[in-house]
C-alpha positions in Angstrom: 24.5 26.9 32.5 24.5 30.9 34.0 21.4 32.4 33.9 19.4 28.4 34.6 18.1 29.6 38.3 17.3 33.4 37.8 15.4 32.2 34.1 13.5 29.2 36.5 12.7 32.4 39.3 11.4 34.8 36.3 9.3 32.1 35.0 7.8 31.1 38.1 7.2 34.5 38.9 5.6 35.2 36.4 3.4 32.0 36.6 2.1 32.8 39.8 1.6 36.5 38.6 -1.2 34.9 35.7 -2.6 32.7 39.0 -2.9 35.9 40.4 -4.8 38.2 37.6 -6.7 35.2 36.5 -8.2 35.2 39.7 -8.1 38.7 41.2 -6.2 37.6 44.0 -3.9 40.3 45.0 -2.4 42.7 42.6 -5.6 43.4 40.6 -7.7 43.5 44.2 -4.7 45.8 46.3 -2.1 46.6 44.0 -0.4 49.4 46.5 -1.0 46.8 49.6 0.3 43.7 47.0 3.8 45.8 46.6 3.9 47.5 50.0 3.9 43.5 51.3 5.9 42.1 49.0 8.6 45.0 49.3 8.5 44.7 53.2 8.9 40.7 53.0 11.7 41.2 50.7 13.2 43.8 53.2 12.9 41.6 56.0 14.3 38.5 54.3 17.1 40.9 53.2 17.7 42.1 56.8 17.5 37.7 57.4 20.2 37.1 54.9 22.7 40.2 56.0 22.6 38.7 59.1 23.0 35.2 58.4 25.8 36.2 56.3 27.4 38.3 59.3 27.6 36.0 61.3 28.8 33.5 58.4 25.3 31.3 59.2 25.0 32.0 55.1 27.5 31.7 52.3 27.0 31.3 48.8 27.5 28.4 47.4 28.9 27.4 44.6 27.3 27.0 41.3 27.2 27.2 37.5 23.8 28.0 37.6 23.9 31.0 39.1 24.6 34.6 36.7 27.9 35.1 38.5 26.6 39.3 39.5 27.3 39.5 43.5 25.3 42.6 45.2 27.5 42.1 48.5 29.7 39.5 50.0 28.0 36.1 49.7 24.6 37.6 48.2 24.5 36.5 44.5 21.8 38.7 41.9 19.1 35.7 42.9 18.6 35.8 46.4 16.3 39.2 46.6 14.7 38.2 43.2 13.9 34.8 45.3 12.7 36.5 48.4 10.3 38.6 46.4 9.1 36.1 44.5 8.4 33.9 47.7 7.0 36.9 49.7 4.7 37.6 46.4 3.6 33.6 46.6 2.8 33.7 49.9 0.5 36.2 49.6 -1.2 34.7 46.5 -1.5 31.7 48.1 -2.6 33.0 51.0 -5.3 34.9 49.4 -6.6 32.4 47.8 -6.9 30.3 50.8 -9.2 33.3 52.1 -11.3 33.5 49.5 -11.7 29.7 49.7 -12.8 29.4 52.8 -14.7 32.3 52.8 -16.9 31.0 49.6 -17.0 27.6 51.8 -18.4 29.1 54.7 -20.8 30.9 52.5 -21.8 27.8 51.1 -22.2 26.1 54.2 -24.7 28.8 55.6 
């Protein structure tokens, strides 16, 4: 089924997005430093990829569940919406591990 993969990425982004403004983690706190992370984890993962692919490390795969729309050699349409939604999870996650701790140690004093 085309589409399966990107659909499951859109959807999970956006389910970690409502984590997020639920609990003021990182867009509604730092929206400029939420995208300026996100767009430099994406670049960097990018930059991962090309060369993976270079050196022929990386090559797509292949599957029915992907939309079939290549943006270069062996980089389907998915790949940077993946790495932006991991870099964007990471940070949610990572922000609410701060705040965790940080209402633990409150807590604890």
């Amino acid at each position: 089924m085309p589409g399966l993969y990107l659909a499951a990425l859109v959807l999970s982004f956006a389910g970690v997005a409502a984590i997020d403004f639920r609990w003021r983690l990182a867009v509604r706190r730092a929206p400029g430093a939420t995208i300026a992370a996100v767009a430099i984890g994406t670049a960097f993962f990018l930059l991962w990829d090309a060369a993976g692919i270079i050196t022929g490390v990386f090559v797509k795969g292949g599957s029915t569940l992907l939309v079939g729309v290549d943006l270069a050699p062996h980089l389907p349409l998915e790949e940077p919406v993946f790495l932006a939604f991991l870099s964007y999870l990471a940070l949610v996650v990572w922000s609410a591990a701060v705040r965790t701790r940080a209402r633990r140690a409150e807590r604890a004093s």
